[in-house]
C-alpha positions in Angstrom: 127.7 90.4 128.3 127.4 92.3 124.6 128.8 90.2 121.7 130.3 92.5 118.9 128.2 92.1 115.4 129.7 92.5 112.1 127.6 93.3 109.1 127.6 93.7 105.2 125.4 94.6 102.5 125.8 94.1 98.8 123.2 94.8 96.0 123.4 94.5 92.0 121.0 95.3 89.5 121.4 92.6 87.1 119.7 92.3 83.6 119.6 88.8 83.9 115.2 87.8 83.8 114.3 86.9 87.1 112.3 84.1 86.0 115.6 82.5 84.5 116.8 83.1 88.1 114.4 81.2 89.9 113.8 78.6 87.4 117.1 77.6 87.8 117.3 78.0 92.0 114.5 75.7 92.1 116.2 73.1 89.7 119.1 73.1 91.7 120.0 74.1 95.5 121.9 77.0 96.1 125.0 74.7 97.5 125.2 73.6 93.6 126.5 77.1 92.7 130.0 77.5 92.5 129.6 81.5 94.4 127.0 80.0 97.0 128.9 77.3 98.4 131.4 79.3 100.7 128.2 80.3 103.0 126.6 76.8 103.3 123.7 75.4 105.0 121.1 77.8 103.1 117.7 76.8 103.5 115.3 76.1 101.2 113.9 78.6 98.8 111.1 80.4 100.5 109.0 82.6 98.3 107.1 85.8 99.4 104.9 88.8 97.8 107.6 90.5 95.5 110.6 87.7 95.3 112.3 85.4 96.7 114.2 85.1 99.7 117.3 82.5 100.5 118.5 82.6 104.1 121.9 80.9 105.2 123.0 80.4 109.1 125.9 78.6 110.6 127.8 78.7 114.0 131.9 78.2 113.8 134.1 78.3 116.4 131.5 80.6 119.1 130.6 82.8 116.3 127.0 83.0 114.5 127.1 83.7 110.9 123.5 84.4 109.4 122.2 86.1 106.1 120.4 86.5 103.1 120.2 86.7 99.2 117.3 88.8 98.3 116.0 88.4 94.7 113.3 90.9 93.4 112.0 91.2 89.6 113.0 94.8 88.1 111.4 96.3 84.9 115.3 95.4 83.6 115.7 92.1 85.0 116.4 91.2 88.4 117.6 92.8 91.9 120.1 91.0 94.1 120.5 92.2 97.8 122.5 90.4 100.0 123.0 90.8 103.6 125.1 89.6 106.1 126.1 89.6 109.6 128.5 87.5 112.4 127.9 87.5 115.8 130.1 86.8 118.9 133.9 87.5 119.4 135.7 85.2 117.3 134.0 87.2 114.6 136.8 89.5 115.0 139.1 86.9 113.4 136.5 85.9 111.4 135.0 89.0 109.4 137.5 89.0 107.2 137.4 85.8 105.8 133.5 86.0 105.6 134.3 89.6 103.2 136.4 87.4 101.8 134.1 84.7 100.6 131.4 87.5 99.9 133.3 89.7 98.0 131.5 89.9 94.2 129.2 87.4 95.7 126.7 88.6 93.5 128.8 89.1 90.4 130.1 85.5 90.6 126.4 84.3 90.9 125.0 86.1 87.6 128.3 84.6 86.1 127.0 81.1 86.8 123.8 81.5 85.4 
């Protein structure tokens, strides 16, 4: 049987340095930010190529919620790009609290820095 998926996307061009960024996401885990902590259990850190990539997953009540926080240097500072999605039925009921806790995700974050 098909499970419905729900997805979202949100980007920001930020001129916060990236450096600064992940200087301070390596001093501290993402659950330490204020805007991060409504997605929980984010793994660690993992760096590739062109950025750095945090990933978050997490089942609640028969529904798989899954994601990521993209973080790329830009010639004016950084680029966040975060994606989303929730899996299964109850995700019905649950989208909306998941737009909810992501909605000016990324503003919140570049707040906190």
């Amino acid at each position: 049987m098909k499970h419905p998926v729900f997805s979202f996307e949100a980007e920001l061009l930020t001129d916060a340095p990236f450096d600064h960024i992940v200087e301070r996401l390596r001093a501290a885990p993402p659950q330490l930010f204020k805007s991060l902590r409504p997605l929980s259990r984010w793994a660690a850190p993992e760096v590739v190529a062109d950025g750095v990539i945090l990933r978050w997953t997490r089942t609640m009540a028969g529904a798989e919620e899954s994601g990521e926080l993209t973080l790329r240097p830009d010639p004016k500072g950084a680029h966040l790009r975060l994606e989303g999605r929730m899996k299964g039925w109850a995700g019905f009921l649950f989208f909306g609290l998941l737009r909810w806790r992501t909605d000016r995700l990324l503003d919140r974050f570049v707040e906190e820095l």
